[in-house]
C-alpha positions in Angstrom: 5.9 -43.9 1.2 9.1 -42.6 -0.1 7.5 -41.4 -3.9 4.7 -39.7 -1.9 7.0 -37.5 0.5 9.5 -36.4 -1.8 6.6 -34.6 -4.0 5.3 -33.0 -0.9 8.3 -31.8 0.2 9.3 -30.4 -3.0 5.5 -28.2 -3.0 6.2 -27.4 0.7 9.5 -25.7 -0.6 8.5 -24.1 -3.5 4.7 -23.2 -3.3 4.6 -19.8 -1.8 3.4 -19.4 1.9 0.6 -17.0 3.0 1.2 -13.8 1.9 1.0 -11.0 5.0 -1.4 -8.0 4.3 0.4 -4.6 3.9 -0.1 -2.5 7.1 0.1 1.3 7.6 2.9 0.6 10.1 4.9 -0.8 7.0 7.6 1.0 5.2 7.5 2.6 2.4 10.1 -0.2 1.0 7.7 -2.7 1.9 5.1 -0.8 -0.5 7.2 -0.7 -3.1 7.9 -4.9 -2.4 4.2 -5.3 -2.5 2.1 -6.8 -5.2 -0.5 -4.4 -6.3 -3.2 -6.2 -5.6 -1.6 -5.8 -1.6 -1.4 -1.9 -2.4 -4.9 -1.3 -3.6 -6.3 -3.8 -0.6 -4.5 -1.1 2.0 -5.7 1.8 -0.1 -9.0 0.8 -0.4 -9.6 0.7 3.3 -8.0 4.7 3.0 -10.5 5.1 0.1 -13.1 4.0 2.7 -11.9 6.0 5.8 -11.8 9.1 3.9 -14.2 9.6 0.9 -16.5 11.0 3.4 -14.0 14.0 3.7 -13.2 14.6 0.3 -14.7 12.6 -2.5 -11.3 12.5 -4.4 -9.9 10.2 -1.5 -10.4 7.0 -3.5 -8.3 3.3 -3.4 -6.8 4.9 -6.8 -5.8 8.5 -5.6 -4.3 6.5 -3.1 -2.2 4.2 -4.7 -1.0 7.5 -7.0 -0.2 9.2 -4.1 1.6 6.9 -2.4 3.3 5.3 -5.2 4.6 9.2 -5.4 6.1 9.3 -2.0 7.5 6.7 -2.3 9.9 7.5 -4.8 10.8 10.3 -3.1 14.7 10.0 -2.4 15.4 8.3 1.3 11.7 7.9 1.7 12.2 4.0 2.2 12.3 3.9 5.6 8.9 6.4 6.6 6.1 4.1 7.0 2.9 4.2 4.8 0.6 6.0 7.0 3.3 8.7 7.0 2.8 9.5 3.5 -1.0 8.6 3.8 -1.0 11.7 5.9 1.0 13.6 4.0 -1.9 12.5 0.9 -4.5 13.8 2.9 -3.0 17.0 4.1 -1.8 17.7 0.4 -5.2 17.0 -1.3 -6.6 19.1 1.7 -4.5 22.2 0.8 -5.1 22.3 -3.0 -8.7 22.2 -2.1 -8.3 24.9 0.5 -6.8 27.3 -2.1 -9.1 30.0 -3.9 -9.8 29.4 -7.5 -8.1 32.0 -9.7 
């Protein structure tokens, strides 16, 4: 019983527990913790909301963009739907401007 537990134990230790899915109410730290396949899962579902509006809104735009903000200096504590909106808004405004 003893040779069995100790094995078992050890994986229960060491084996990494379920990861938790990045939310928009997360920090930008947290992004910048996250694997990227967590990143592109969250951007994807952006990609999803929002190619409707703008068929440059895709999981990659997303991750670029975000990836961005988040190096911004002190940007670690906003959240990641702050600088999703601040994705949108920008992508918004360059297409808003005239062509020269």
């Amino acid at each position: 019983m003893r040779r069995l537990f100790i094995p078992v134990l050890a994986a229960a230790l060491f084996l990494p527990g379920p990861a938790r899915a990045l939310s928009m109410t997360d920090t930008l730290q947290a992004w910048r913790d996250s694997s990227a396949m967590d990143r592109l899962q969250l951007a994807s579902r952006f990609g999803k909301a929002f190619v409707s509006v703008n068929e440059s809104f895709t999981a990659g735009y997303f991750v670029k963009c975000i990836d961005d903000v988040a190096g911004y200096a002190n940007a670690e504590k906003a959240r990641i739907e702050d600088a999703m909106r601040e994705c949108v808004a920008s992508q918004l405004r360059m297409k808003g401007q005239p062509d020269d």
